[in-house]
DRENZA-653590 format. One record per residue: residue in three letters; z negated, y, x of N, C-alpha, C in turn. Coordinates in steps of 0.2 Angstrom, whole numbers, plus 5000, padded with zeros to 4 digits. Layout:
BEGIN
alaZYXZYXZYX...
***
This chain:
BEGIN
unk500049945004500050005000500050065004unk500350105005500650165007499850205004unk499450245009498850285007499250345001unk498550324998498750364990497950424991unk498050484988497650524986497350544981unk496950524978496650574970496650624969unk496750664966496650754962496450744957unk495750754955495550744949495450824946unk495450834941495450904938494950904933unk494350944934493950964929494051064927unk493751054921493451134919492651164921unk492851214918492151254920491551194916unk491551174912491051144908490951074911unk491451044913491550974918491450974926unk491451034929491451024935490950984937unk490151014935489550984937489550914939unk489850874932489850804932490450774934unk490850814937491450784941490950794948unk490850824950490550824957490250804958unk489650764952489050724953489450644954unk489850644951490250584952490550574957unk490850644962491050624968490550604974unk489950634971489650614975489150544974unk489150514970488850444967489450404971unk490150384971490750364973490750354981unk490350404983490450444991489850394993unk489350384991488650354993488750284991unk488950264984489050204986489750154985unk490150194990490750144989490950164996unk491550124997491950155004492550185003unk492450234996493050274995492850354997unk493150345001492950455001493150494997unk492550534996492850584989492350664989unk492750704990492550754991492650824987unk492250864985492350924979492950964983unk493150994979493651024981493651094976unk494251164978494251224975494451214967unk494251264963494551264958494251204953unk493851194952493551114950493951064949unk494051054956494551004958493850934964unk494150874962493950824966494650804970unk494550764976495050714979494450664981unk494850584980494650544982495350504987unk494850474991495450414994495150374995unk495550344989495550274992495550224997unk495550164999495550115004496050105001unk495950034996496649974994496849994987unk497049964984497349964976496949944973unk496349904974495749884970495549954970unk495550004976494850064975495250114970unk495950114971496350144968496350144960unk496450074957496250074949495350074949unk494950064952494450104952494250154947unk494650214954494250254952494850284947unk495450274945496050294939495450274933unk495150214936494950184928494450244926unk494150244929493250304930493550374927unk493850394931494150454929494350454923unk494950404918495050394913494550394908unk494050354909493550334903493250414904unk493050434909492550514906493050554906unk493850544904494050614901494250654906unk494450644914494750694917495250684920unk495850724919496650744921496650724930unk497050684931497150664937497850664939unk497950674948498650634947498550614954unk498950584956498950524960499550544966unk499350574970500150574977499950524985unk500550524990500550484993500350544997unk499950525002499350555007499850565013unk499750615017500150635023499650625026
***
């Protein structure tokens, strides 16, 4: 699998809990994932297991993501 990046996007009313999620993520998994500007998260994944992962996470709480190929 060609390294993939997460962009996750929250609002002013979601950020808090998108960040707290990156950072649960970040302590207990081997995926890196760090807050970003604009209440923006990125995560990177390892494999394609971490990959639907966290597509799945992000999905069940409701936040907009997209998915590009990491330079």
């Amino acid at each position: 699998m060609k390294a993939k990046v997460i962009i996750a996007q929250a609002t002013v009313e979601t950020a808090e809990f998108l960040y707290g999620l990156v950072k649960r993520v970040a302590e207990k998994t081997a995926i890196k994932a760090y807050p970003s500007v604009d209440y923006q998260a990125v995560f990177f994944p390892v494999d394609k297991h971490d990959l639907s992962f966290v597509k799945q996470v992000l999905t069940d709480k409701g936040f907009a993501f997209s998915v590009e190929n990491a330079e």
